[in-house]
KELOTI-504904 format. One record per residue (C-alpha): x negated, z, y; residue in one letter. Coordinates in nm, 2 decimals, padded with zeros to 4 digits. Last residue first. Example, Ala and Ser with C-alpha at 12.3 -4.5 7.8 and 13.67 -1.06 7.14 Angstrom:
BEGIN
      c1      c3      c2  res
  -01.37   00.71  -00.11    S
  -01.23   00.78  -00.45    A
END
This chain:
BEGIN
      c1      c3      c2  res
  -04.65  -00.78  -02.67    X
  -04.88  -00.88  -02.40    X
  -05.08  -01.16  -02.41    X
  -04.99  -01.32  -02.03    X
  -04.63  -01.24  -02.14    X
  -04.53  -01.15  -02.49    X
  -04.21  -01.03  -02.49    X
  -03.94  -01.16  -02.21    X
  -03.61  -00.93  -02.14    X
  -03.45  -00.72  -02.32    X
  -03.42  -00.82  -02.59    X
  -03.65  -01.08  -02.64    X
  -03.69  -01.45  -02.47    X
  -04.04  -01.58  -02.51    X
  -04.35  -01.48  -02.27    X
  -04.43  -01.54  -01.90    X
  -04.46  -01.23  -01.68    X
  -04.15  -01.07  -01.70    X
  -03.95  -01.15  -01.34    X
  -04.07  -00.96  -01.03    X
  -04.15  -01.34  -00.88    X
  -04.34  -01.51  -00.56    X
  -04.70  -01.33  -00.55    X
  -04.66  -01.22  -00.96    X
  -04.64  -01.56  -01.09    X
  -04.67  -01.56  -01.42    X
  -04.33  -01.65  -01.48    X
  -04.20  -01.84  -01.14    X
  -03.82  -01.85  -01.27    X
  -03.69  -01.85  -01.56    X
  -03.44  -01.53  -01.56    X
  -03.33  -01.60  -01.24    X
  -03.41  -01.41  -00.93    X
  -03.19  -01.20  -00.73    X
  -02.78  -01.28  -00.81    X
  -02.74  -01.04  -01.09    X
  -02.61  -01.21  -01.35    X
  -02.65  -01.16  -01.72    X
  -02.97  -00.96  -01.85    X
  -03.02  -01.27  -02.09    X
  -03.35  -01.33  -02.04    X
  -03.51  -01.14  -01.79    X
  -03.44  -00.98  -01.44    X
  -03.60  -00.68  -01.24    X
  -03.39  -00.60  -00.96    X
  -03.37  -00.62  -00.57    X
  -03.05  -00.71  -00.45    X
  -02.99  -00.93  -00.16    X
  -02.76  -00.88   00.17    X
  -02.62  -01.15   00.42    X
  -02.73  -01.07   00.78    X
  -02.47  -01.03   01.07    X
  -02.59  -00.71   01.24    X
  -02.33  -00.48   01.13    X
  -02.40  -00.61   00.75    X
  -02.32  -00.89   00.52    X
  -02.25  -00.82   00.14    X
  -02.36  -01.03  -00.14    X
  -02.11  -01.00  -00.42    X
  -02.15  -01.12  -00.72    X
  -01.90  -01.21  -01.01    X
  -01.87  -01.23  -01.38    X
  -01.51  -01.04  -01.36    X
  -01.37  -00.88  -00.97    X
  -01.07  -00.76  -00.86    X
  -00.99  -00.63  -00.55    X
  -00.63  -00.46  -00.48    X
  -00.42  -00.44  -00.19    X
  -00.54  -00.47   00.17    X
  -00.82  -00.63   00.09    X
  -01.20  -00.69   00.20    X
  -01.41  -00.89   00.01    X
  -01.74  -00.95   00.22    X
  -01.96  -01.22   00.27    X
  -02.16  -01.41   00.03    X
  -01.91  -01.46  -00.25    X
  -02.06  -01.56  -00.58    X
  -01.79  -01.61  -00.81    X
  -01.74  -01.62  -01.24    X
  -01.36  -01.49  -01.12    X
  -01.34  -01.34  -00.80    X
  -00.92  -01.12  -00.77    X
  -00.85  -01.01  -00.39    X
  -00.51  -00.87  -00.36    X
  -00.25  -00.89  -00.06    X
  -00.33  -00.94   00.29    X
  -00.66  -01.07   00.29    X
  -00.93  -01.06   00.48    X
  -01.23  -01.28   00.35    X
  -01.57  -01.23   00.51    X
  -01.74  -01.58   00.44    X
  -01.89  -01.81   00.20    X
  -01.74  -01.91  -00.12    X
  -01.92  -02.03  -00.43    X
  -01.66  -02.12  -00.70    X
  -01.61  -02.04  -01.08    X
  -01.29  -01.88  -01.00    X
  -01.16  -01.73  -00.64    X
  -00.80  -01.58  -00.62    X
  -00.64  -01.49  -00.23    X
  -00.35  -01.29  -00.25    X
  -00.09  -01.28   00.08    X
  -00.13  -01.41   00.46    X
  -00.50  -01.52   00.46    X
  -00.77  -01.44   00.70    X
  -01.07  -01.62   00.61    X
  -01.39  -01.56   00.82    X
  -01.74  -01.72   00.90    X
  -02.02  -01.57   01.07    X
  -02.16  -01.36   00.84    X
  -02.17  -01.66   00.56    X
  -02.40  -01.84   00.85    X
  -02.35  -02.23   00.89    X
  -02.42  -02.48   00.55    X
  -02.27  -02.43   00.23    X
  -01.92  -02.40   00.09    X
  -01.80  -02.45  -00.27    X
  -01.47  -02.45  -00.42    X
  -01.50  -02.53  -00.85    X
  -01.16  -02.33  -00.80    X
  -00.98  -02.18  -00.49    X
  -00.66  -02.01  -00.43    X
  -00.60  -01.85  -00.11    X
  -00.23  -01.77  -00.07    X
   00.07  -01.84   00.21    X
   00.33  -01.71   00.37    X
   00.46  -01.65   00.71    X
   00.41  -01.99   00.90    X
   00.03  -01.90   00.95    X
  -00.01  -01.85   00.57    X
  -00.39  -01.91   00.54    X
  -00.62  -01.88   00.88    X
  -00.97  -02.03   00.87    X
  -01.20  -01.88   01.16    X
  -01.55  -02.03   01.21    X
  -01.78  -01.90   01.48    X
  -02.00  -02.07   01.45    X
  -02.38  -02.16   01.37    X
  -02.32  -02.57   01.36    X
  -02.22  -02.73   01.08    X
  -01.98  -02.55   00.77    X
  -01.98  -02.79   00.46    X
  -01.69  -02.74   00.23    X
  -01.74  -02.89  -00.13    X
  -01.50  -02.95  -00.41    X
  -01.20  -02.74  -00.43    X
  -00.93  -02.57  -00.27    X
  -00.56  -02.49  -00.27    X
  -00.41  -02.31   00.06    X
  -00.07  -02.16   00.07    X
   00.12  -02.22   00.43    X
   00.03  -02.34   00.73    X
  -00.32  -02.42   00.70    X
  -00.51  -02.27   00.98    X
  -00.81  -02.35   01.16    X
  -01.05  -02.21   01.44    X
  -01.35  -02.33   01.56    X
  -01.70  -02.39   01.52    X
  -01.79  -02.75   01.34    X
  -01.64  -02.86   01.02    X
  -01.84  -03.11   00.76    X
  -01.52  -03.21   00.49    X
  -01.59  -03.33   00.16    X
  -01.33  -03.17  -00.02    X
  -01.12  -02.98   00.22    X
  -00.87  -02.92  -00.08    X
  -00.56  -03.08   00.14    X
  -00.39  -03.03   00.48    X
  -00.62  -02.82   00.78    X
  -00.42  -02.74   01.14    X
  -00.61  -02.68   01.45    X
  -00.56  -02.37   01.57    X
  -00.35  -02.23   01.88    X
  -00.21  -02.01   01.77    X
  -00.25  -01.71   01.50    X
  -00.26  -01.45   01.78    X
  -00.07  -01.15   01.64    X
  -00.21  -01.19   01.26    X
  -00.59  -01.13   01.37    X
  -00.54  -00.81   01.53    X
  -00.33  -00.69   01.24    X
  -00.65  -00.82   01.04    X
  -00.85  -00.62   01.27    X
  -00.67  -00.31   01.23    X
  -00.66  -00.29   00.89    X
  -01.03  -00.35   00.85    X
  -01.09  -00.11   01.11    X
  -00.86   00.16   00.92    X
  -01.05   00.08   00.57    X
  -01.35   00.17   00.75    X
  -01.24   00.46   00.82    X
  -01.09   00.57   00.47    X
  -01.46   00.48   00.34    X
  -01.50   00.69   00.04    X
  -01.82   00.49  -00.13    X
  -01.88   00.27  -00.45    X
  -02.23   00.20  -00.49    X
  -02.18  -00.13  -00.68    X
  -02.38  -00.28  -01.03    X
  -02.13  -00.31  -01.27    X
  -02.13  -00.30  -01.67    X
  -01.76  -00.16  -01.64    X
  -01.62   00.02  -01.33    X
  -01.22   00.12  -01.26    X
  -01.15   00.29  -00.92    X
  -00.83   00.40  -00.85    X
  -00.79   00.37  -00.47    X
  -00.63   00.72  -00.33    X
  -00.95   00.87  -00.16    X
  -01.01   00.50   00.00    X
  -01.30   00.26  -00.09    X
  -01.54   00.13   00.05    X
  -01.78  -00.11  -00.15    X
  -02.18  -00.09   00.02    X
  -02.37  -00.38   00.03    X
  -02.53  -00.61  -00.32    X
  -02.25  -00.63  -00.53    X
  -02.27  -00.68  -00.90    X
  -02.03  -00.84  -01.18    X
  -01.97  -00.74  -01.54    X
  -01.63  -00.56  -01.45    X
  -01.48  -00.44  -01.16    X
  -01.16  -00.33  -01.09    X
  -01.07  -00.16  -00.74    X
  -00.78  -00.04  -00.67    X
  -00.47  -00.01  -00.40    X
  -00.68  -00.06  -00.07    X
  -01.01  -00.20  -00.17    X
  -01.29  -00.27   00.06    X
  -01.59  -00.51  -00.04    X
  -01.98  -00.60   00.08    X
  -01.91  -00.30   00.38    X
  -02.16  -00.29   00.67    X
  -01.88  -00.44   00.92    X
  -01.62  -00.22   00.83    X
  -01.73   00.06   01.07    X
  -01.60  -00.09   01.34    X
  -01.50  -00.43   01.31    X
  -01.47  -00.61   01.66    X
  -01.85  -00.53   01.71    X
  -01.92  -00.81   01.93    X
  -01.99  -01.04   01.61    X
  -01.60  -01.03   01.60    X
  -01.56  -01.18   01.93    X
  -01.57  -01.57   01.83    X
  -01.31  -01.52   01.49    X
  -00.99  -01.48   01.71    X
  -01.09  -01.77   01.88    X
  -01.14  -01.72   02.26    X
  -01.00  -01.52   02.54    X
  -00.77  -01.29   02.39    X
  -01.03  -01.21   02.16    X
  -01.25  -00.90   02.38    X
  -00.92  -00.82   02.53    X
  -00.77  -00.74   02.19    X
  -01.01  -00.58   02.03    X
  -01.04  -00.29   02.32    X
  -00.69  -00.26   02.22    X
  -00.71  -00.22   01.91    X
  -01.01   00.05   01.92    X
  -00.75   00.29   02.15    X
  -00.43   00.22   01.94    X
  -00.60   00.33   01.62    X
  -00.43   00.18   01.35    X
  -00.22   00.41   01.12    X
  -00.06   00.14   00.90    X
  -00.26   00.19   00.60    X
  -00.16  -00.09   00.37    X
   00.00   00.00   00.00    X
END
């Protein structure tokens, strides 16, 4: 259930730093509060399983919380939660003027600005993001509407300074999304990588995922771990890659695939 307690005092202040521009433009001004340094916040739960993210998940002292082979440090964020809500309250009172999106954006090269689909939005093939933004997509301006993408990949601009606000549930599979998604319903990633955040007012699910977060001061997080051979995903460096090389890889040094990880590296059993 959303949190409707918004601070009257920080919305305001919201409000006349985007009345003048694009929803999206002010939010690097420090528009979000204390939600900025958060990878994912879940209102009702928060489900993850086999997936890592990289930035702090929020979550409130009534979200049940549901962990299995994850990588997250899970915090109690009520706060931050509030900013979030606030913002994407923020966000739904000046939904004009944008310029309206049709179709998968397959193939598409968008500059700075704002856009909206009307209603649900269905993605896939490749997004390309020019410029350095702002970029604000809005789903569901006519009252409804749902993110759905799959095989959806966007590259090029800044993940931090990109932002989907979408009316209801927003479900990622096998796609690489860019952005700080708020959504108005539940958040499920399936076999994603999101670099951005998550943030939902209902439920956030994530399965074979990653998540890397961006923070107050607009850069994308990494993860630092020590990968080999069939340690699953985990976003940092790939099981193959650079053996040997200690100057440009933490990975096992050379070797054949054992469990876990490589065995026999530069002579080493």
């Amino acid at each position: 259930m959303r949190r409707m307690a918004l601070n009257a005092g920080l919305l305001s202040v919201v409000f006349v730093l985007l009345a003048a521009v694009s929803p999206v433009a002010a939010k690097t001004s420090g528009g979000l509060g204390a939600a900025a340094d958060y990878a994912v916040l879940a209102g009702t739960a928060l489900t993850c399983t086999d997936s890592n993210v990289a930035g702090p998940v929020g979550v409130d002292f009534t979200t049940a919380v549901t962990s299995t082979r994850c990588k997250m440090q899970v915090q109690y964020a009520p706060g931050a939660y509030d900013n979030f809500i606030a913002q994407y309250d923020v966000i739904a009172g000046n939904l004009t003027p944008c310029t309206v999106l049709t179709g998968t954006l397959d193939g598409q090269f968008l500059g700075p600005g704002t856009y909206c689909f009307d209603a649900t939005a269905t993605l896939t093939g490749t997004l390309t993001l020019t410029g350095s933004g702002p970029w604000t997509f809005e789903i569901g301006t006519l009252g409804t509407g749902a993110l759905t993408a799959t095989n959806f990949t966007v590259v090029g601009g800044n993940p931090c300074n990109a932002y989907w606000w979408v009316r209801q549930d927003v479900t990622l599979t096998t796609s690489a999304f860019q952005g700080t998604i708020l959504g108005g319903g539940d958040i499920t990633l399936k076999g994603t990588s999101l670099a951005g955040r998550a943030w939902a007012t209902g439920a956030v699910t994530m399965t074979g995922s990653n998540v890397f977060g961006c923070n107050a001061a607009g850069t994308v997080a990494r993860q630092h771990c020590n990968q080999g051979v069939g340690n699953g995903p985990e976003g940092c460096d790939p099981g193959n890659s650079n053996q040997g090389d200690k100057a440009r890889s933490n990975d096992e040094l050379g070797g054949t695939s054992g469990d876990p990880g490589r065995q026999g590296g530069n002579g080493k059993s």
